[in-house]
MARLOBA-238845 format. One line per field, with one value per atom (N, C-alpha, C, O): atom name; residue number from 1; chain; x, y, z; residue in three letters. Coordinates in steps of 0.1 Angstrom, whole numbers. Example, Ala and Ser with C-alpha at 12.3 -4.5 7.8 and 13.67 -1.06 7.14 Angstrom:
2
atom	[N,CA,C,O,N,CA,C,O]
nr	[1,1,1,1,2,2,2,2]
kette	[A,A,A,A,A,A,A,A]
X	[132,123,132,142,128,137,129,134]
Y	[-57,-45,-33,-33,-22,-11,0,11]
Z	[78,78,78,85,71,71,79,80]
rest	[ALA,ALA,ALA,ALA,SER,SER,SER,SER]
REM end
This chain:
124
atom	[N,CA,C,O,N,CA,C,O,N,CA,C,O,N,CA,C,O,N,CA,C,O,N,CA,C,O,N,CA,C,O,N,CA,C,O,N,CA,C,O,N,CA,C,O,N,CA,C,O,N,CA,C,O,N,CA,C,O,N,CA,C,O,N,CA,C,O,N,CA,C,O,N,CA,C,O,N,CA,C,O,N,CA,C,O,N,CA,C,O,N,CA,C,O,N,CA,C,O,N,CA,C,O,N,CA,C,O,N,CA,C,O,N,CA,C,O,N,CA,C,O,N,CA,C,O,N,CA,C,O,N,CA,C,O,N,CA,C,O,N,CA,C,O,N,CA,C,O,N,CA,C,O,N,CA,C,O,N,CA,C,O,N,CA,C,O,N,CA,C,O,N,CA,C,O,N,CA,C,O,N,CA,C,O,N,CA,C,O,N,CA,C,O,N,CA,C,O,N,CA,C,O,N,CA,C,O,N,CA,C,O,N,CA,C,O,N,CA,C,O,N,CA,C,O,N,CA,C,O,N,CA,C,O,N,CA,C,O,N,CA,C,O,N,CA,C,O,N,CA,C,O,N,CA,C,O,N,CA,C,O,N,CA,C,O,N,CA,C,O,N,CA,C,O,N,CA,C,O,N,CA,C,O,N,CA,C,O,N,CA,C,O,N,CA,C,O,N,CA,C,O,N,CA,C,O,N,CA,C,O,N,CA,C,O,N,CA,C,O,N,CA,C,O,N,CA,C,O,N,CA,C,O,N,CA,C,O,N,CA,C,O,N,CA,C,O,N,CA,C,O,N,CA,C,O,N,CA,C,O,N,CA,C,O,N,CA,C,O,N,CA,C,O,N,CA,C,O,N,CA,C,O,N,CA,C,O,N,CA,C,O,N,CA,C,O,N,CA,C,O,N,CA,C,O,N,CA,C,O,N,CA,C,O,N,CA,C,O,N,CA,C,O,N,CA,C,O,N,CA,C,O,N,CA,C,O,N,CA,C,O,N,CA,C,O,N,CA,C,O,N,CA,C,O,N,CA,C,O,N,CA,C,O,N,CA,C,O,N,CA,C,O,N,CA,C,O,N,CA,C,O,N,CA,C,O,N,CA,C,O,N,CA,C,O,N,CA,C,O,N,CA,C,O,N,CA,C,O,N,CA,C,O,N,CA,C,O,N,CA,C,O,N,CA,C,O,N,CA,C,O,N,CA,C,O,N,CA,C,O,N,CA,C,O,N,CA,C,O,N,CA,C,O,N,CA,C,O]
nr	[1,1,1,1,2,2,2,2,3,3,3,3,4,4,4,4,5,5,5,5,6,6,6,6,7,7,7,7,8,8,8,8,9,9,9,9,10,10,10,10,11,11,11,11,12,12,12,12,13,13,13,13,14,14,14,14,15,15,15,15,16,16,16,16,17,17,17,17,18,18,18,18,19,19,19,19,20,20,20,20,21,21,21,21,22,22,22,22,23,23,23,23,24,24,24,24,25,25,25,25,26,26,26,26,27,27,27,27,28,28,28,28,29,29,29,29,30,30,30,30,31,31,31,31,32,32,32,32,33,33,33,33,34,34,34,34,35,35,35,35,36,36,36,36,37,37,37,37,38,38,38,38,39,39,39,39,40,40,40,40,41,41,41,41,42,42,42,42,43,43,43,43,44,44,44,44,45,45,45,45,46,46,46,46,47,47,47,47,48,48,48,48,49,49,49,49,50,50,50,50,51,51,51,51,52,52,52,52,53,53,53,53,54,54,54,54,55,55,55,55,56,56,56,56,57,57,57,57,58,58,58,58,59,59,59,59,60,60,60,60,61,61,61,61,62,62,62,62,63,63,63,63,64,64,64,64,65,65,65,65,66,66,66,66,67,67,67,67,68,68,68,68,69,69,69,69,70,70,70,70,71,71,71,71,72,72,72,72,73,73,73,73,74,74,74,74,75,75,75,75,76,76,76,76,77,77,77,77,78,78,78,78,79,79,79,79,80,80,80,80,81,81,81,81,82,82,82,82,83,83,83,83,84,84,84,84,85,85,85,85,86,86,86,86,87,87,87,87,88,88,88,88,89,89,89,89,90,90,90,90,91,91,91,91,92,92,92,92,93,93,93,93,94,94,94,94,95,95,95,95,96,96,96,96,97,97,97,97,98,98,98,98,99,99,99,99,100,100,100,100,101,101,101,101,102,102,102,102,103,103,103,103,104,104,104,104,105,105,105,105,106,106,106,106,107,107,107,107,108,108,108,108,109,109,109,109,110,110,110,110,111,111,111,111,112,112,112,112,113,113,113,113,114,114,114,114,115,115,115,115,116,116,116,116,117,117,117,117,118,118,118,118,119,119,119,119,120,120,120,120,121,121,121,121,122,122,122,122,123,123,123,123,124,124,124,124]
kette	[A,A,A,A,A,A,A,A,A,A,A,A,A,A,A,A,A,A,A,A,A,A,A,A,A,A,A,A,A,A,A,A,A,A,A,A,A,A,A,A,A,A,A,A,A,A,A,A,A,A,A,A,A,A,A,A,A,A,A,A,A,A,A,A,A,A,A,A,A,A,A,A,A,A,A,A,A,A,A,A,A,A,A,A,A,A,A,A,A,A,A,A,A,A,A,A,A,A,A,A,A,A,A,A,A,A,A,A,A,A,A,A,A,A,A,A,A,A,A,A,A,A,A,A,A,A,A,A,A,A,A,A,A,A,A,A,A,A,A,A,A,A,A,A,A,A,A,A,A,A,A,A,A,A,A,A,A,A,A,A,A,A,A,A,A,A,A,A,A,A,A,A,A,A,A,A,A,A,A,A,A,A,A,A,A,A,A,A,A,A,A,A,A,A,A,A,A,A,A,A,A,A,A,A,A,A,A,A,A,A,A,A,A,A,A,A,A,A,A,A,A,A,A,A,A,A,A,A,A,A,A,A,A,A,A,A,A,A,A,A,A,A,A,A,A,A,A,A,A,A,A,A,A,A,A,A,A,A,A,A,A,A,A,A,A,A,A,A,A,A,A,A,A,A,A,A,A,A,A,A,A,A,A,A,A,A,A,A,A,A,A,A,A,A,A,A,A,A,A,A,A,A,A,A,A,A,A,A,A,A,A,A,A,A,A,A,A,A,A,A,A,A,A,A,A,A,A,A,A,A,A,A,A,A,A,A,A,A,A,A,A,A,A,A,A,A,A,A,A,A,A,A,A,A,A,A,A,A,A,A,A,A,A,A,A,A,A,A,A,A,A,A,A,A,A,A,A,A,A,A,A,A,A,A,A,A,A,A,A,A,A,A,A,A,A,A,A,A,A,A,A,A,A,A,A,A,A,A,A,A,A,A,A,A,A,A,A,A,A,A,A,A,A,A,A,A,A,A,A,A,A,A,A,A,A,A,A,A,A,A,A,A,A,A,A,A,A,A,A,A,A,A,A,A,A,A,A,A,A,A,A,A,A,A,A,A,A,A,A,A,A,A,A,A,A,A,A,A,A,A,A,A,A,A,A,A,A,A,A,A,A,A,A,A,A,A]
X	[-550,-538,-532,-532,-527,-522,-509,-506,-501,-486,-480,-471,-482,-477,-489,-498,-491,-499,-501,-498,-506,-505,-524,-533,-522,-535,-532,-525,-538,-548,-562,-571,-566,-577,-589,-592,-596,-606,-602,-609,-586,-587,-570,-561,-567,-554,-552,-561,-536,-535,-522,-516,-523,-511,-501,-502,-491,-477,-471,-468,-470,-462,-453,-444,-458,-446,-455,-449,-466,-467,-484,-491,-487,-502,-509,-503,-526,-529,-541,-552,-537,-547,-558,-557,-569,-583,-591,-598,-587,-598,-610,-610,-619,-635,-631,-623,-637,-639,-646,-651,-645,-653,-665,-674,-669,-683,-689,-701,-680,-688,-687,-696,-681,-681,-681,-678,-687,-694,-705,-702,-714,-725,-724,-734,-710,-713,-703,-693,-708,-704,-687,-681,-681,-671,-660,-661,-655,-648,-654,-664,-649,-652,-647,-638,-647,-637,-641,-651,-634,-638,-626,-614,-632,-626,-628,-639,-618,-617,-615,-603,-621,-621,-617,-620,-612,-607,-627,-629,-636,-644,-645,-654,-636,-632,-622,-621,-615,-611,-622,-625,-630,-642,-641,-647,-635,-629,-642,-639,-654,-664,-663,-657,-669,-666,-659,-663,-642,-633,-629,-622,-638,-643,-652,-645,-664,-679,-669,-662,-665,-657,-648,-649,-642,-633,-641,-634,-655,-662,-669,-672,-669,-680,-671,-674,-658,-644,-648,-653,-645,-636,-652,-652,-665,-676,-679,-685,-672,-676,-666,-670,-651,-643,-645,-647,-645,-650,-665,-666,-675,-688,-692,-701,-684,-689,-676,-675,-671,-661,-662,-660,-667,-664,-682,-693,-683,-696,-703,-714,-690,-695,-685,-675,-687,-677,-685,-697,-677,-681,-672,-661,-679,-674,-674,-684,-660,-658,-654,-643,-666,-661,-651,-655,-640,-630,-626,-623,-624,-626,-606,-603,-595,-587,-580,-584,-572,-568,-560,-550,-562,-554,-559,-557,-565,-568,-577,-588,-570,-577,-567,-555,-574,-570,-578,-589,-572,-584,-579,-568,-590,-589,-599,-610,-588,-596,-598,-590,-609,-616,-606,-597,-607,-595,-584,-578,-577,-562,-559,-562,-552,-547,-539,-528,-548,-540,-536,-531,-540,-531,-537,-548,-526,-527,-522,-510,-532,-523,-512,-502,-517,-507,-497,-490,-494,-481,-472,-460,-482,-477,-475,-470,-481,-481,-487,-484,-497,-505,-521,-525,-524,-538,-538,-530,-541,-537,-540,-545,-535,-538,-548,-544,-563,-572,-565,-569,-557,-553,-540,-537,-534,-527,-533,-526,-549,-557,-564,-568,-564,-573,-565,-571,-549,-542,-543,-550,-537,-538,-548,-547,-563,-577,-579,-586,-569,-573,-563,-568,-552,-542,-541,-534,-554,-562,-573,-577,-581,-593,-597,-604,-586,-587,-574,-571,-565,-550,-550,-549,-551,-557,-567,-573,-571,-579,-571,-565,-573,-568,-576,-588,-569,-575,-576,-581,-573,-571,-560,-547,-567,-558,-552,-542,-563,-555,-544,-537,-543,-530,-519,-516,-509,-494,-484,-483,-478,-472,-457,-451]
Y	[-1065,-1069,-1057,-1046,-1058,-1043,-1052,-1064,-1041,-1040,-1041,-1049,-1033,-1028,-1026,-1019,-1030,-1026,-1025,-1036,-1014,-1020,-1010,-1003,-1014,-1011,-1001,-1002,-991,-979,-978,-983,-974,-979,-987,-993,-987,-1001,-1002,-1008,-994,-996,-996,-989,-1008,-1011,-996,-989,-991,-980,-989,-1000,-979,-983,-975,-964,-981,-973,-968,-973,-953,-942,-948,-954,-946,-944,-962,-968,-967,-978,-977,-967,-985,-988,-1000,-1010,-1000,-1008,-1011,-1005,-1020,-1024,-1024,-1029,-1019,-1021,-1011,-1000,-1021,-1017,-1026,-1038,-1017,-1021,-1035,-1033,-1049,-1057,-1054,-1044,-1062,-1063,-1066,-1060,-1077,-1081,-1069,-1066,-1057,-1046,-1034,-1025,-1030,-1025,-1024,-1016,-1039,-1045,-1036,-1033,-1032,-1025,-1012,-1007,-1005,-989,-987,-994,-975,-964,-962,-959,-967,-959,-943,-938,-941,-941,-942,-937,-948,-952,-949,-957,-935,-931,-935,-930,-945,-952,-943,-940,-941,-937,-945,-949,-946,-953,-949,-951,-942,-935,-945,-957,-941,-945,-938,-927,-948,-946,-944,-938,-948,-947,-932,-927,-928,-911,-905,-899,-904,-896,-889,-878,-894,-888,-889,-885,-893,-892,-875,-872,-866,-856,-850,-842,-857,-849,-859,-856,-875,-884,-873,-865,-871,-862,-855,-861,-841,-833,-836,-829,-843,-847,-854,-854,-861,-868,-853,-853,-846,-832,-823,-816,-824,-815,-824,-820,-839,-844,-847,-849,-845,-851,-831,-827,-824,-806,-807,-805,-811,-807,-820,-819,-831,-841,-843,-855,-837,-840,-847,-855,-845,-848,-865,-872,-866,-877,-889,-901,-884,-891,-902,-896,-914,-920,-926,-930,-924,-928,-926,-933,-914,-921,-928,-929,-933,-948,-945,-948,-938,-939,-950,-954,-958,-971,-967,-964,-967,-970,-981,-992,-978,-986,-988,-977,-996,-997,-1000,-1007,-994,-999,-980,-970,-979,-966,-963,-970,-949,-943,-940,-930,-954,-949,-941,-939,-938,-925,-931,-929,-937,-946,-938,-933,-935,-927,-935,-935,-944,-954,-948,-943,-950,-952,-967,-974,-968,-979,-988,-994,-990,-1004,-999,-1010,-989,-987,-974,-963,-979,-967,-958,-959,-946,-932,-924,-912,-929,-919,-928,-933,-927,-934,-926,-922,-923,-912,-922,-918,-935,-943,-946,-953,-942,-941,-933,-934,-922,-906,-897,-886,-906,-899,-886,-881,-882,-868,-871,-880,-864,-860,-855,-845,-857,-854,-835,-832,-827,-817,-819,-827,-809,-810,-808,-814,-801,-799,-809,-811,-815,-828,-840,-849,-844,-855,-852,-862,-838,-836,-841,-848,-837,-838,-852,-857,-861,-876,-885,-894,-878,-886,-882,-887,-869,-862,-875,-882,-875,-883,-897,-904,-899,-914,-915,-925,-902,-903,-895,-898,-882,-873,-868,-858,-873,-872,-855,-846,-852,-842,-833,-829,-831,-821,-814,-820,-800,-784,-783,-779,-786,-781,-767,-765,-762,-744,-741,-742,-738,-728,-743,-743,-759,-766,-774,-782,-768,-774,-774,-764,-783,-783,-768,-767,-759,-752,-752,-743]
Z	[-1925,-1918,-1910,-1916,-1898,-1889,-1890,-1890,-1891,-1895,-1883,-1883,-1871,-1861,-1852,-1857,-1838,-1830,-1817,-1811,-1808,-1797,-1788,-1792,-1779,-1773,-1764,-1754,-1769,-1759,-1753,-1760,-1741,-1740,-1741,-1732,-1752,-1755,-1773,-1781,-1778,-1790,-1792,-1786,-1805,-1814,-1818,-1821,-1817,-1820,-1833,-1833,-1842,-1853,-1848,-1842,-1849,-1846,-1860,-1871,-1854,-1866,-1873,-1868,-1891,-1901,-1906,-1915,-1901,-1908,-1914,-1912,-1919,-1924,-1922,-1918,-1924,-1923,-1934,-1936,-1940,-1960,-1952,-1941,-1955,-1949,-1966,-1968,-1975,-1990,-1989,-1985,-1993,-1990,-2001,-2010,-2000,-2005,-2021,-2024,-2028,-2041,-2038,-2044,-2028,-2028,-2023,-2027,-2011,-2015,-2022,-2019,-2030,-2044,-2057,-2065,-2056,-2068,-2076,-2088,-2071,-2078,-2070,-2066,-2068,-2066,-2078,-2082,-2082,-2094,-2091,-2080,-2104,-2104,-2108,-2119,-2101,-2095,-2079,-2075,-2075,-2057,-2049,-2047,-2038,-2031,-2017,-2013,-2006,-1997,-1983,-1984,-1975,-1962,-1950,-1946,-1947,-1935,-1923,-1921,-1910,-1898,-1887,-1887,-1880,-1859,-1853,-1848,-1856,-1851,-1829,-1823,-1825,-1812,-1808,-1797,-1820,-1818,-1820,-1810,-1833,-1831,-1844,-1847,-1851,-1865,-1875,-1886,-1872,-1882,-1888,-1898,-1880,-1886,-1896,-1905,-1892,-1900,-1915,-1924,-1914,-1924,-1930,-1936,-1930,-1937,-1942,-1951,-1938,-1942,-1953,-1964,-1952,-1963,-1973,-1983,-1976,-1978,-1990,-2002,-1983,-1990,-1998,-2008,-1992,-2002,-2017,-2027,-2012,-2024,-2036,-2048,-2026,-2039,-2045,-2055,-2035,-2039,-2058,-2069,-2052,-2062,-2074,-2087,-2068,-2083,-2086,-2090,-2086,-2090,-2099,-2099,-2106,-2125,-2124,-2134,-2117,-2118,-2108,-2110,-2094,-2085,-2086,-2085,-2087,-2083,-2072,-2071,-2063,-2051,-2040,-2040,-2027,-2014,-2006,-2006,-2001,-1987,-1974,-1973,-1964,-1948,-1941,-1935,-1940,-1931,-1917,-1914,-1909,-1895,-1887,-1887,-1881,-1882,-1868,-1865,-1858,-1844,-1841,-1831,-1850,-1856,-1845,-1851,-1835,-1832,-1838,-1839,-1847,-1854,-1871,-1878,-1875,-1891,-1898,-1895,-1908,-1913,-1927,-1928,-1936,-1951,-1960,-1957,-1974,-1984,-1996,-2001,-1999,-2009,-2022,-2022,-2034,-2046,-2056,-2062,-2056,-2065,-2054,-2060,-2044,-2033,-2038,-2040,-2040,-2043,-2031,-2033,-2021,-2011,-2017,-2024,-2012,-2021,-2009,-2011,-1998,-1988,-1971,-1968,-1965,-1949,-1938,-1936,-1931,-1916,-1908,-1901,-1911,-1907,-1909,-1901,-1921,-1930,-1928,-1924,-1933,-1931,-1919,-1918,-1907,-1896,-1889,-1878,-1899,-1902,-1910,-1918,-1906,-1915,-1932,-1933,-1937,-1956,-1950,-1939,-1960,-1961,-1973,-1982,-1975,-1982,-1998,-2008,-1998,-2012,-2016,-2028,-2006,-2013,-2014,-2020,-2006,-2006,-2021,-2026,-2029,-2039,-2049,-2057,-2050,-2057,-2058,-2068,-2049,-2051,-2059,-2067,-2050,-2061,-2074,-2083,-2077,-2090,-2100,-2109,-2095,-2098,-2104,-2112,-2096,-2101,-2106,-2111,-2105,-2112,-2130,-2140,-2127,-2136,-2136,-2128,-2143,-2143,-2150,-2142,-2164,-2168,-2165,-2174,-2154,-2150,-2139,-2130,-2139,-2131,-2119,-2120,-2103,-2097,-2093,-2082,-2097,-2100,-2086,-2086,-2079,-2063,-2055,-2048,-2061,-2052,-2055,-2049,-2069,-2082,-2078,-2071,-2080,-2075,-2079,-2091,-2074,-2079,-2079,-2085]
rest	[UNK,UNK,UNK,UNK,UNK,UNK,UNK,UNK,UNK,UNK,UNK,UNK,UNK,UNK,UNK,UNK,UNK,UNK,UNK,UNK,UNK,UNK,UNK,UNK,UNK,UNK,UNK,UNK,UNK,UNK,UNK,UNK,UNK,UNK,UNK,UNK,UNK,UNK,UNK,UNK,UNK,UNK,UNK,UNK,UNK,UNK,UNK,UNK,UNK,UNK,UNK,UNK,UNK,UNK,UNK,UNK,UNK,UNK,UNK,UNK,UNK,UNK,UNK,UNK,UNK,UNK,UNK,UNK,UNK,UNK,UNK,UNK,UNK,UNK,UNK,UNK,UNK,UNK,UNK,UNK,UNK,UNK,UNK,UNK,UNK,UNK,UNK,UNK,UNK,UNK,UNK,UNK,UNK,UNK,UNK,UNK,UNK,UNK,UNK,UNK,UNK,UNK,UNK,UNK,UNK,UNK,UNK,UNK,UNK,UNK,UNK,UNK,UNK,UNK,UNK,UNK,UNK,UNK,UNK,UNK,UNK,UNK,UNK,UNK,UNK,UNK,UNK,UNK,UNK,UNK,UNK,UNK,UNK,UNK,UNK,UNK,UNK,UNK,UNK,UNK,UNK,UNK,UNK,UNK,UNK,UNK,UNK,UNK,UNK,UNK,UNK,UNK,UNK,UNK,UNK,UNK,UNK,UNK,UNK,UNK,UNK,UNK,UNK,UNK,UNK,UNK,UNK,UNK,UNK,UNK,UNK,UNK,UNK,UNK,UNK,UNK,UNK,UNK,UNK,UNK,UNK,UNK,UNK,UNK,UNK,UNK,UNK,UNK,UNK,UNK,UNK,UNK,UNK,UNK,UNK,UNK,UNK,UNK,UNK,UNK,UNK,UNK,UNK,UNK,UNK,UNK,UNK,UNK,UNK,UNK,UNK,UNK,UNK,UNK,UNK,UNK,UNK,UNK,UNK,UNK,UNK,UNK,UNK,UNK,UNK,UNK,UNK,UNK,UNK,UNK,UNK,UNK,UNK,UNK,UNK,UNK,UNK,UNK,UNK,UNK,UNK,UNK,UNK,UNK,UNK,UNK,UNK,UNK,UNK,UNK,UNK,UNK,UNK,UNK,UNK,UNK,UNK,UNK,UNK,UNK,UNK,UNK,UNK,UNK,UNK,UNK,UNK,UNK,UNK,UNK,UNK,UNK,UNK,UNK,UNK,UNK,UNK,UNK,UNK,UNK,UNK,UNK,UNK,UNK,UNK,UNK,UNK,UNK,UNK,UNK,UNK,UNK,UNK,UNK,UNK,UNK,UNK,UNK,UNK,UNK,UNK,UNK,UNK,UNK,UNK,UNK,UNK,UNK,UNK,UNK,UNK,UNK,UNK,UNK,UNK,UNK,UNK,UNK,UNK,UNK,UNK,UNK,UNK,UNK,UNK,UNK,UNK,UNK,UNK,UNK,UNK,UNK,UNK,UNK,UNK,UNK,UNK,UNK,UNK,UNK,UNK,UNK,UNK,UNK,UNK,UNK,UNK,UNK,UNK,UNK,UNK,UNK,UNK,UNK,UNK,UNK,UNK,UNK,UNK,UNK,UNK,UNK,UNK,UNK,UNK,UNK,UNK,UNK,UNK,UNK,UNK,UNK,UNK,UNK,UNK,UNK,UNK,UNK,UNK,UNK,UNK,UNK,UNK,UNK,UNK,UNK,UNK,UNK,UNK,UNK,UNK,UNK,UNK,UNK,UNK,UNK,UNK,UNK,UNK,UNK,UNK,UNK,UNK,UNK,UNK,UNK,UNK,UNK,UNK,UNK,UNK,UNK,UNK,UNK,UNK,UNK,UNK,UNK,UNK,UNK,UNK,UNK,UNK,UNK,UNK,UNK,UNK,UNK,UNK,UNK,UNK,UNK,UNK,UNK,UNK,UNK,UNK,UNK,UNK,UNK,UNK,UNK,UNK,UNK,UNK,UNK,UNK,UNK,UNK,UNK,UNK,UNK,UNK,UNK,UNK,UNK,UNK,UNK,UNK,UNK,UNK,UNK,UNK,UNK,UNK,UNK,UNK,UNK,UNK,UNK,UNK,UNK,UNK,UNK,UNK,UNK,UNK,UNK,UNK,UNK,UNK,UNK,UNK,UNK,UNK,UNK,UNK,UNK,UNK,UNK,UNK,UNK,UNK,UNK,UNK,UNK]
REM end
């Protein structure tokens, strides 16, 4: 469902300060490993990249926790959603920004391994 929208070029841009639910369905994360960390990119900004990237942080710092991320290409201008197990844990659409890597870590840690230290990227 898009909350707010309006059209740029050949793509729906979300308008700042709102979100848009786009959790991977159950029929498809039925048989992937949990915990499930699912990203959602503006395949039309070009955001694949800075999806991978974020994709390689969060399986570097959870190895032993995380069982699966999923890159959703999203034709939707503007999103950039970081879902765990289908529960939004952070939206550029919301927030109006890109997560900073150490408060995207904080958040999945939040939901996946509440008790666990991310050393340098820990809240101080």
């Amino acid at each position: 469902m898009i909350v707010s929208e309006k059209r740029v070029a050949n793509h729906k841009l979300i308008a700042p300060g709102k979100s848009r639910t786009l959790a991977p369905t159950s029929a498809m994360t039925q048989d992937l490993p949990k915990p499930h960390v699912s990203i959602a990119y503006c395949q039309l900004c070009g955001w694949l990249l800075r999806a991978s990237w974020t994709a390689q942080e969060l399986l570097t710092s959870f190895s032993e926790e995380v069982g699966a991320v999923t890159l959703i290409p999203d034709r939707t201008g503007g999103v950039f959603d970081v879902h765990v197990d289908g529960v939004l844990v952070y939206s550029r659409g919301a927030e109006g920004r890109f997560p900073e890597m150490k408060e995207l870590k904080q958040l999945v840690r939040d939901r996946i391994a509440p008790e666990r230290d991310l050393g340098h990227s820990d809240r101080r």
